[in-house]
N, C-alpha and C positions, 0 to 999 in steps of 0.2 A: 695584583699580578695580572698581564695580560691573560687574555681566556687562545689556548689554540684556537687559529681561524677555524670553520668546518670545511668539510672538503668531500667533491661527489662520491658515488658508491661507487663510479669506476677507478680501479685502483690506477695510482698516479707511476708515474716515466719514475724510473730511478735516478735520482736527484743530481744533476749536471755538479761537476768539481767544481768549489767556490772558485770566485774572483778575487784577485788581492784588496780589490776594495770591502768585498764580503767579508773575507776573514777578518780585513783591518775591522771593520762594524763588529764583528762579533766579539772581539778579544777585548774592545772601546778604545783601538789607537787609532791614526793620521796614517792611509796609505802609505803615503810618503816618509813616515816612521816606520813603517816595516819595509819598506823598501831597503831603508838605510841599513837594518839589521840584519837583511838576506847579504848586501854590498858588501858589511863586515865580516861577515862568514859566519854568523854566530846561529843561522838557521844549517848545520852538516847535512852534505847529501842532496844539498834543493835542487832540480833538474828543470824549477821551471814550473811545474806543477803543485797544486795547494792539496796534499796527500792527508792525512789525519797529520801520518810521522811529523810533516812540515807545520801544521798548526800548532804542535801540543810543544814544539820548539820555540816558537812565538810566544805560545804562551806562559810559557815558564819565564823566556825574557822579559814580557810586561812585566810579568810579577814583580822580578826580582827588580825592573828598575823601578817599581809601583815603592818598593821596599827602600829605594835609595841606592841603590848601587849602580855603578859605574860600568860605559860601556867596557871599558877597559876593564874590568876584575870581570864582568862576565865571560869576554873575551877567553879571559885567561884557563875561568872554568871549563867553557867549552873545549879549550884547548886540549884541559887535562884531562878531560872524558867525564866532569861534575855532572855533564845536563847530558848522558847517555840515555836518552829516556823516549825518542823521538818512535823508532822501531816496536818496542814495547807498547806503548801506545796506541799505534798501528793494528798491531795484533791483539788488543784488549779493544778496542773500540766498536760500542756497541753501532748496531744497524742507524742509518739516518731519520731523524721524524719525520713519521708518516701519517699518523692518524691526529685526529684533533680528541680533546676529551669528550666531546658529545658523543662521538663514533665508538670512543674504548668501550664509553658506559652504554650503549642501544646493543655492543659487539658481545660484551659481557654480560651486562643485566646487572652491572652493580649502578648507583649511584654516583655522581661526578661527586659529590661533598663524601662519599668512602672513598673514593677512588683516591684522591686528595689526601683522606686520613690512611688509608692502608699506605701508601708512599712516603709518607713524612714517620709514620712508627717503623718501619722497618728503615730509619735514619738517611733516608735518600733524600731527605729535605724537600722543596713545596716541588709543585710540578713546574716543567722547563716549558717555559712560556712559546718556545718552537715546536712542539707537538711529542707526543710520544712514538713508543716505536715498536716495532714488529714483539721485541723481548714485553716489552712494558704491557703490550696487550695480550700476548700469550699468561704471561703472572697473574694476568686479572680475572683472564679466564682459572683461571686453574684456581685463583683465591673463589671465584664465585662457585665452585663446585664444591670444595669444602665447606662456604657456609649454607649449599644447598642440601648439603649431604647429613647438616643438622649440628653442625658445631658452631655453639653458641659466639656470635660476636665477642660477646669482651675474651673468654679466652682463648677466639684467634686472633687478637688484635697484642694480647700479653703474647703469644710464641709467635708473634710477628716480631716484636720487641727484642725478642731473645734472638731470634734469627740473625736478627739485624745487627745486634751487639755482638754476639758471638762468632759472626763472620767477617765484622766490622776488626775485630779480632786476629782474626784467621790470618786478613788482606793485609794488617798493618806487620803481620811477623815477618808471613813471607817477602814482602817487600823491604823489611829491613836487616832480614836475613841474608837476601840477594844483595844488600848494598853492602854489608860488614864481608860477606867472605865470597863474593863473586866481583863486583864491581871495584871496591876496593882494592882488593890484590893487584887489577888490572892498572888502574891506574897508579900503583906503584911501581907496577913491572914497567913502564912508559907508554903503554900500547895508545897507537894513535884512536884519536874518539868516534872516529866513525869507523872502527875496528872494536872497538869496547860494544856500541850500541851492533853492532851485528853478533857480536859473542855473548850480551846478554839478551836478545833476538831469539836466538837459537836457544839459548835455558831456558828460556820461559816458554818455547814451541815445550820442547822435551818435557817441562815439568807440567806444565798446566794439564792438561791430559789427566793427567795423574789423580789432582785433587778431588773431583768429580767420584771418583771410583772409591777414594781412602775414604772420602765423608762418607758416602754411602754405605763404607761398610765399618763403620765407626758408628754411625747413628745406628742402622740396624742390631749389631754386636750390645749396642750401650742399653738399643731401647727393648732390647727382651727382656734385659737384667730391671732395666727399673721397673716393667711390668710386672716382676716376677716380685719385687719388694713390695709393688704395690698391693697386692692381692694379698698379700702377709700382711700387711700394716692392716689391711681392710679386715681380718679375719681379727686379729688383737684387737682392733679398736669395738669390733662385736660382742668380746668378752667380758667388759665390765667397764668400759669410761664412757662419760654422757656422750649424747654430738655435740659439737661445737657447731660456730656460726659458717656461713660459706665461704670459702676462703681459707679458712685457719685449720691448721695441721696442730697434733701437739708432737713435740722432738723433741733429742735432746741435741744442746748447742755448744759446743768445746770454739774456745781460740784457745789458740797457743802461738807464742811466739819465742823472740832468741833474749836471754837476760845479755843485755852489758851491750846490744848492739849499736846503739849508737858511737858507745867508745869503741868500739870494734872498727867503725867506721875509720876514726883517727885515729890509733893502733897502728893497723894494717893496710888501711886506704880502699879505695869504694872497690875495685876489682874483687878484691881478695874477701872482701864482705859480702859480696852478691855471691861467690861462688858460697860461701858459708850461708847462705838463704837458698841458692838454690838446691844445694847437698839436702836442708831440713825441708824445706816443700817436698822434692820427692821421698825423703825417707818417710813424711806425714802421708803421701798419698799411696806408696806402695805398701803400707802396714795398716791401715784403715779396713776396719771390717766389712765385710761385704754388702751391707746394708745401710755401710754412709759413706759420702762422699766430700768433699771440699767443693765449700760453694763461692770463696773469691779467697785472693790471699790482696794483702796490700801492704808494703815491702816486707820484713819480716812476720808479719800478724798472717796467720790463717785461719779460716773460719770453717769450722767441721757440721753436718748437720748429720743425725741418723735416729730413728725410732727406739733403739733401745740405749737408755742410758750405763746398766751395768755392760753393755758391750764398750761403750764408748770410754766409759770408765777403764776398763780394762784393757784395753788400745793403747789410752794416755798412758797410766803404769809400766806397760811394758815401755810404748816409746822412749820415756824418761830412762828405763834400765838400758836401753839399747844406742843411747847417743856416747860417743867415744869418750875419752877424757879430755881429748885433744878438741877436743869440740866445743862452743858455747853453749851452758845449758839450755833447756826450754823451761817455760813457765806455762801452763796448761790450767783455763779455768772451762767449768763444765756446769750445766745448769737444766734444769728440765720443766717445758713448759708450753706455752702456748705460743703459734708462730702466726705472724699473716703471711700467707706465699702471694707473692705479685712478681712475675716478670721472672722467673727462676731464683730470684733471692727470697729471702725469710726478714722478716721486719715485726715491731713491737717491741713492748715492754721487758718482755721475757728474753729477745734474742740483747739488748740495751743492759740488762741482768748481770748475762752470760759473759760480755764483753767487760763489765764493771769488777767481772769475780777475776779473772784472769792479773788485770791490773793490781790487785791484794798477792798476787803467787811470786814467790821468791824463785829464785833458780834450781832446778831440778823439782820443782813440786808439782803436784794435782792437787789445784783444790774444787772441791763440789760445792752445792748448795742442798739443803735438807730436803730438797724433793728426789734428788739424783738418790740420795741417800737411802731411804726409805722405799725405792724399788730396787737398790743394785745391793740393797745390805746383804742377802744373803748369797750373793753371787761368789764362786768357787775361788779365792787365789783373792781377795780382795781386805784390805783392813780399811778403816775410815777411823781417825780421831777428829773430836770435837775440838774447833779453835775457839767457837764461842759468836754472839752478834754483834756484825761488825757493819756502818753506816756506809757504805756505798754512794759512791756522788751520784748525785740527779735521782736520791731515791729517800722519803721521806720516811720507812719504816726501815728498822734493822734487818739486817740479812747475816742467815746464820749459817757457818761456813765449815769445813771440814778438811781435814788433807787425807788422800787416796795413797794407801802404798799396798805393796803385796804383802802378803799374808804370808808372817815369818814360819 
């Protein structure tokens, strides 16, 4: 990958608006191919001047003819307000490169081979071989003050990871939120497309604002409570179980998912099925005791993690009483043991266990494993029968198994 040029200490002119031949270099077309595509009208709005709005119009068109498509069907899209996206852009578009990586790292005190790795884990892929930017070198500073401030490399390099997943997250809803019931509607109503890209202009002024504030007070709200669990798990694990290695929690681990879903699928058809997965994800996550939480779901499957297993036992039971009739059961397996935590998920043996018991659970059942058992046996409201050992795939000893109900 080229290395950014360096560049003197005195700071540079703000960067002159490209030339059509710049852009055409930067997107890898022929001048005179984007020339063509401004003449079609398929860049809305162009007054003349190469703005972001007017690049990120281009460059959606390379793509799509990169992809095979026709001036003519993109035409058509632009027409209908498809490539509304020019404005948006505009106002999402970070500061121009300014610095080269030698300057971030002498400006920060990190290293050009972190700078490199802190950029690519938090999934922004390698560095832009045109220099970075005002934002890029502000982060680097503020990354170099946390690991100055004595937090270990690898676990700010892991909630870099998450950062970056989970906002990777955030970016892909809202934008496809915006396109299902902002954008969408528009271009059914007929609204002309440089009417569309000003109306979704204007939502994204109005909402972005916003997110800044909700995160903030969603991470602070979330991260009192998990300090508050963690300081609890820390006292119980003082009580009487070994340490384990670094790394490794012990938990307990619940999936549960919907019986018959796939047929439910063709039944009813995929609409009418995801609304029946999203009904069960939140009834899973608004009945979840307050010392665990759901750490992914993947389509109907969700995966529960929490320190105490007679609570999480006693979660599943009720859940199971509490799903309608009208509704497709859950099947609920639960297991208690040793976790590796990397990157906010839980991984090993034990969590591979937990996921194998579930697969054994019929409709409407909880079934446990003999460890869940033997801490949550005496727990108030709880019965366990003995199913007996039963061989589990990808596991060379038997695994002994039980089903959870309330205590008649």
């Amino acid at each position: 990958m080229a290395e950014p040029t360096e560049e003197s200490s005195v700071p540079p002119a703000p960067p002159a608006e490209p030339t059509l031949a710049q852009v055409a270099a930067q997107l890898g077309v022929a001048p005179g191919t984007v020339r063509r595509w401004v003449q079609r009208g398929l860049v809305p709005g162009f007054d003349g001047r190469w703005t972001p709005s007017a690049i990120a119009y281009v460059r959606v068109v390379a793509r799509l003819r990169a992809r095979g498509h026709s001036l003519e069907r993109i035409k058509r899209a632009s027409d209908d307000g498809q490539l509304a996206i020019g404005p948006i852009e505009d106002l999402l578009s970070p500061s121009a490169p300014r610095h080269s990586l030698r300057q971030v790292s002498r400006d920060s005190g990190l290293a050009g081979e972190l700078i490199r790795q802190i950029y690519a884990t938090m999934g922004l892929g390698p560095l832009p071989a045109a220099g970075l930017t005002d934002e890029d070198l502000e982060m680097m500073r503020y990354a170099a003050a946390v690991l100055a401030a004595g937090f270990p490399l690898p676990a700010f390099l892991q909630l870099l990871r998450v950062y970056g997943q989970v906002m990777a997250q955030v970016a892909d809803a809202e934008v496809r939120l915006m396109h299902l019931y902002v954008h969408k509607p528009l271009m059914r109503a007929g609204v002309p497309n440089v009417e569309i890209a000003e109306e979704m202009e204007a939502m994204t002024r109005e909402v972005l604002p916003l997110a800044s504030p909700l995160i903030g007070f969603l991470h602070a709200r979330l991260l009192s409570h998990f300090v508050e669990q963690d300081m609890i798990g820390h006292v119980e694990a003082e009580l009487g179980e070994e340490e384990l290695e670094e790394g490794r929690l012990r938990v307990a681990i619940a999936f549960a998912d919907l019986a018959g879903y796939a047929r439910l699928t063709v039944e009813q058809g995929d609409e009418a099925a995801v609304s029946t997965v999203e009904r069960f994800v939140e009834a899973v996550g608004q009945s979840l005791p307050a010392d665990a939480r759901v750490i992914k779901t993947l389509g109907d499957e969700v995966m529960v993690v929490g320190p105490d297993p007679a609570a999480l036992t006693a979660w599943a039971v009720g859940l199971q009483g509490a799903i309608g009739v009208d509704e497709p059961s859950a099947r609920i397996g639960i297991h208690y043991g040793q976790a590796l935590y990397r990157d906010g998920d839980y991984f090993g043996r034990d969590v591979n266990q937990a996921a194998r018991v579930v697969a054994r659970a019929g409709g409407g059942e909880v079934l446990v494993t003999r460890p869940v058992v033997d801490l949550a046996d005496g727990a108030d409201g709880l019965h366990f029968a003995r199913i007996g050992e039963v061989q589990l795939k990808g596991f060379s000893e038997p695994t002994e198994l039980f089903t959870a109900a309330a205590r008649s």
